[in-house]
C-alpha positions in Angstrom: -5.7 -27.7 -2.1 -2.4 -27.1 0.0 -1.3 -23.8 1.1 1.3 -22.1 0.1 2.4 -19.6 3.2 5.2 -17.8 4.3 6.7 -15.7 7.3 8.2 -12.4 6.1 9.7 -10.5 8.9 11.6 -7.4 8.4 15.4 -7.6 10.7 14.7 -4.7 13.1 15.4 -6.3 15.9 14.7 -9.2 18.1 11.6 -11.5 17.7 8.7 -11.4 19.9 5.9 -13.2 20.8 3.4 -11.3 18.6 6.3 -12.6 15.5 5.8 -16.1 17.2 1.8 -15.7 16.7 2.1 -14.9 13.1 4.7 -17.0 11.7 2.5 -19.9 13.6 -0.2 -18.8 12.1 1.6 -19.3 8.3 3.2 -22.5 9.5 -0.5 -24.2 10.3 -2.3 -24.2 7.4 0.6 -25.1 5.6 1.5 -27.8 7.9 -2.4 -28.9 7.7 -3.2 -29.1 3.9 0.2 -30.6 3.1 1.2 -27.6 1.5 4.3 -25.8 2.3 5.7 -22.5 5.0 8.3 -20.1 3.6 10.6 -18.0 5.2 11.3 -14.2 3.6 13.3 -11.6 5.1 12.1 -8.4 4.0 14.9 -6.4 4.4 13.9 -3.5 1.9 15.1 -0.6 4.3 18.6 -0.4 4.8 18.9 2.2 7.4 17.0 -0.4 10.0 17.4 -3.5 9.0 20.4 -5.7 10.1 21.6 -9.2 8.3 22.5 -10.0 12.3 18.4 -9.4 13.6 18.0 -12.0 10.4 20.4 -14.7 11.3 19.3 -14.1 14.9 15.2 -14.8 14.1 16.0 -17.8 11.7 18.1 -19.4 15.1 15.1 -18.7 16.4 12.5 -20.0 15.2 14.9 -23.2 14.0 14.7 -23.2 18.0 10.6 -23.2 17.9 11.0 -26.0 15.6 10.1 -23.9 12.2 11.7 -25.6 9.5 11.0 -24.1 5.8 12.6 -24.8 2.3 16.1 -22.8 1.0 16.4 -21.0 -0.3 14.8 -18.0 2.1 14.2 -14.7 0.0 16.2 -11.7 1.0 14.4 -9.1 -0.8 17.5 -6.4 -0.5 18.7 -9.1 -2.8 16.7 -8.3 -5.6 16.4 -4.7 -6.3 16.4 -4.7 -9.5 12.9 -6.8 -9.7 11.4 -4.2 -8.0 12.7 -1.2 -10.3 11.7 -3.3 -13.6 7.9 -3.3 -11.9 8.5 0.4 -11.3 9.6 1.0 -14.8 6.6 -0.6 -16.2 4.3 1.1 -14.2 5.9 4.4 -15.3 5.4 3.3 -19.0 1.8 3.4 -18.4 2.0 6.4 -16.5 0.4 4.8 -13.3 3.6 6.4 -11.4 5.2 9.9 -11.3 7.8 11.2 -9.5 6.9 13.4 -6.3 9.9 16.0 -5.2 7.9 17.2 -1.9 9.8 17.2 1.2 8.1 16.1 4.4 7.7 19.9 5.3 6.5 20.5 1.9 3.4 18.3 2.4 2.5 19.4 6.0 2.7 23.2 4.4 0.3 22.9 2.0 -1.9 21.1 4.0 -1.5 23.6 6.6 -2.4 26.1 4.3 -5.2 24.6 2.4 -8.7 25.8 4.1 -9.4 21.6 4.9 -8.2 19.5 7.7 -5.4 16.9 6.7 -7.6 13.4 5.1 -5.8 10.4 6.8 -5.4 7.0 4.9 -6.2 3.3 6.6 -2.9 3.2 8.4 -2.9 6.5 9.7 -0.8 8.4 7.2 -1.5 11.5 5.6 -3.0 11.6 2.5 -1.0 12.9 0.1 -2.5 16.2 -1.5 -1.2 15.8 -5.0 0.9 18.4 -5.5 3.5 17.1 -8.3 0.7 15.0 -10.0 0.1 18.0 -12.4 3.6 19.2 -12.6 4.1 20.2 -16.2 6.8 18.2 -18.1 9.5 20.5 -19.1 9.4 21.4 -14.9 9.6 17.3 -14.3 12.2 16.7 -17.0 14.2 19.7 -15.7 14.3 18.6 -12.0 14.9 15.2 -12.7 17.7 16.1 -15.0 19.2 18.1 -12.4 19.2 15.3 -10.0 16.6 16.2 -7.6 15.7 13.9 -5.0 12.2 12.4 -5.4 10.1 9.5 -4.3 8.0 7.5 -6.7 3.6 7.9 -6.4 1.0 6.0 -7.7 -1.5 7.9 -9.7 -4.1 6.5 -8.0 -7.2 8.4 -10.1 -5.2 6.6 -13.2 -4.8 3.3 -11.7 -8.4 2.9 -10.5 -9.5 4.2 -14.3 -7.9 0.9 -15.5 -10.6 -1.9 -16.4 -11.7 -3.8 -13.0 -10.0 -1.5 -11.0 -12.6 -0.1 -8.9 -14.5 -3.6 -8.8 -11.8 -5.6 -7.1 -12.6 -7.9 -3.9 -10.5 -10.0 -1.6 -11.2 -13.8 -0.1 -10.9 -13.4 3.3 -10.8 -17.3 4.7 -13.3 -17.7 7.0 -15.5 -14.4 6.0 -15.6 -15.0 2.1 -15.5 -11.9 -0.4 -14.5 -8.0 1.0 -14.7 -4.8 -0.8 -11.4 -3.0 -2.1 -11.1 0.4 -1.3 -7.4 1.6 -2.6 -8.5 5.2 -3.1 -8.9 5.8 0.5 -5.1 5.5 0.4 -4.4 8.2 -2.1 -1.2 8.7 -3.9 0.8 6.1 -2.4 4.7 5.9 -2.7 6.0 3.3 -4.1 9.7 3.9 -3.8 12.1 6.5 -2.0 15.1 7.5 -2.4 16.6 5.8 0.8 14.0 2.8 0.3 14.0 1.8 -3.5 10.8 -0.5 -3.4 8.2 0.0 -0.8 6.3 -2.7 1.2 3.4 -2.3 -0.3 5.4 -3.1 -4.0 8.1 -5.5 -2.7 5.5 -7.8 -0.7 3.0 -8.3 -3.6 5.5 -8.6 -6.1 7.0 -11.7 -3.9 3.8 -13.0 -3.1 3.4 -13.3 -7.1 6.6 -14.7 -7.6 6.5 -17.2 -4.7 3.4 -18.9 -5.8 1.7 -17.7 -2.5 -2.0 -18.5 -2.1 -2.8 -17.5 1.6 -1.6 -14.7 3.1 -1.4 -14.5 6.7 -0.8 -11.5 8.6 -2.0 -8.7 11.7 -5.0 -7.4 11.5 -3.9 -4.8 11.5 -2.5 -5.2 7.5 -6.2 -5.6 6.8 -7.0 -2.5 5.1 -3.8 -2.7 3.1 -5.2 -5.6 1.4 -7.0 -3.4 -1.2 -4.0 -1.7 -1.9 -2.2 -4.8 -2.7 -5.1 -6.5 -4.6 -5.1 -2.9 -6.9 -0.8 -3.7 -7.7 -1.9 -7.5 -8.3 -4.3 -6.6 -10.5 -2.6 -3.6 -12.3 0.4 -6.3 -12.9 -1.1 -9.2 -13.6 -0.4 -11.3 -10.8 -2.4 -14.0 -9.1 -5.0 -13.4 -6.4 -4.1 -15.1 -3.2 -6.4 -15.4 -0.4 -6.0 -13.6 3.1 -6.3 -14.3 6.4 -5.5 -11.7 9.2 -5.1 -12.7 12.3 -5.8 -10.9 15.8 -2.2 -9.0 17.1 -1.0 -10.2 20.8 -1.2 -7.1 23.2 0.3 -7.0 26.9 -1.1 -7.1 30.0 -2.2 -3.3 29.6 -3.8 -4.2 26.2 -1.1 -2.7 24.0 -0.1 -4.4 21.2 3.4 -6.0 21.5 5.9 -4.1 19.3 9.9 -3.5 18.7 9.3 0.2 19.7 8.0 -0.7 22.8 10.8 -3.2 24.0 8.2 -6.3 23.8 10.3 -9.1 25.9 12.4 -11.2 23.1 12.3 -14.7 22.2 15.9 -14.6 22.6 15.4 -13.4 26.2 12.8 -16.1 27.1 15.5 -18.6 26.0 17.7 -17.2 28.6 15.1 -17.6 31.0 14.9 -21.2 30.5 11.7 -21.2 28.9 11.5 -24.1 26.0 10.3 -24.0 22.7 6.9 -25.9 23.8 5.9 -22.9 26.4 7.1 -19.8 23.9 4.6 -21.7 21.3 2.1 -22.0 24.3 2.2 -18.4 25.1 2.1 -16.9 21.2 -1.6 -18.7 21.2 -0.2 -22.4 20.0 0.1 -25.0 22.9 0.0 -28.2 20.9 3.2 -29.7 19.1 4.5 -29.1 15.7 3.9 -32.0 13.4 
């Protein structure tokens, strides 16, 4: 069957090799099955991304020789997708609103007689405080306009049927345990970011018709989470394949933060599209 992939950076800043890496690694099955490579721009946070970072990757990897059908999914676009999904989520009560600051959190950990748990990517786990909030208190602070973030109820969410049964096709390594509830109360949406990643990219995975999913490995454990929102919603099952992250001479992974060199600047430098491809893992030609 042909794959159906895509390339969704977020406009940060400048690609990078390890960008290079992935969107190659979308753009190859694709290009192999007869299937087709999408471009998305997942520009869901509006305090670091930049429409100028997005024109700037599409030039470049127009300049690598990408080429992908219009028209390319700006997910800032399309808010109020995302808040519908919310909205029916909350009709089930899968999702309640969470008025903890950051200090609130690291307080009552601090103060609790265990040592913070830590979710797959390295974030707290959330301890749960507004879950049992009682009603009037939640009507009254949401009346009054009080800032809040959006959770999943996870011990809800995993009580619907399949839930806690769910596996993923990794290509390559066949079926993989889910395990969302090592992820806790997740949010789901913010006050400065309305939809998270974790919502936006399944939702648009769904919507796009995509059936392999390539990404970092280090999106790997994420996968259960996103195989818990398919399933809650409805949505198709894709497969997955993550793909080992480009690291620098020093073995760190090549990252924004860390001023990886950009494919921008290697076009300065006189490099060509042929050796950027060559040095993201990909020395052959694009078809």
């Amino acid at each position: 069957m042909p794959d159906i992939t895509r390339f969704a950076p977020s406009p940060t800043g400048g690609l990078h090799l390890g960008h290079v890496a992935s969107a190659l690694s979308g753009w190859r099955p694709a290009n192999e099955s007869g299937g087709r490579f999408l471009l998305r721009i997942e520009d869901i946070d509006p305090g670091r991304c930049r429409a100028a970072f997005a024109h700037e990757l599409m030039s470049d990897l127009h300049w690598l020789g990408l080429r992908w059908p219009a028209p390319v999914r700006w997910q800032s676009r399309h808010l109020g997708e995302y808040a519908r999904v919310l909205a029916q989520l909350g009709e089930r009560g899968l999702v309640y609103p969470c008025f903890c600051t950051r200090r609130d959190i690291a307080d009552e950990i601090a103060a609790s007689a265990h040592a913070p748990h830590h979710a797959p990517d390295g974030s707290v786990i959330y301890p749960g405080t507004c879950r049992g909030l009682p009603a009037r208190q939640r009507d009254a602070l949401l009346a009054a306009g009080t800032p809040h973030a959006l959770r999943l109820d996870m011990e809800r969410a995993l009580s619907v049927p399949g839930a806690r049964d769910l596996t993923w096709h990794e290509r390559g390594q066949g079926r993989q345990q889910c395990r969302p509830e090592l992820f806790g109360d997740v949010v789901l949406a913010r006050k400065d970011v309305l939809a998270s990643y974790h919502l936006c990219v399944t939702h648009d995975d769904a919507l796009q018709g995509i059936t392999l999913v390539t990404r970092g490995e280090d999106l790997r454990p994420a996968t259960s989470l996103h195989r818990l929102l398919q399933h809650l919603m409805g949505w198709a099952e894709p497969q997955y394949a993550h793909h080992p992250l480009l690291c620098d001479a020093s073995g760190r992974r090549l990252a924004k933060r860390d001023r990886a060199m950009t494919i921008a600047a290697m076009r300065e430098q006189g490099m060509s599209p042929h050796d950027v491809r060559a040095a993201a893992g990909y020395p052959g030609p694009l078809a």
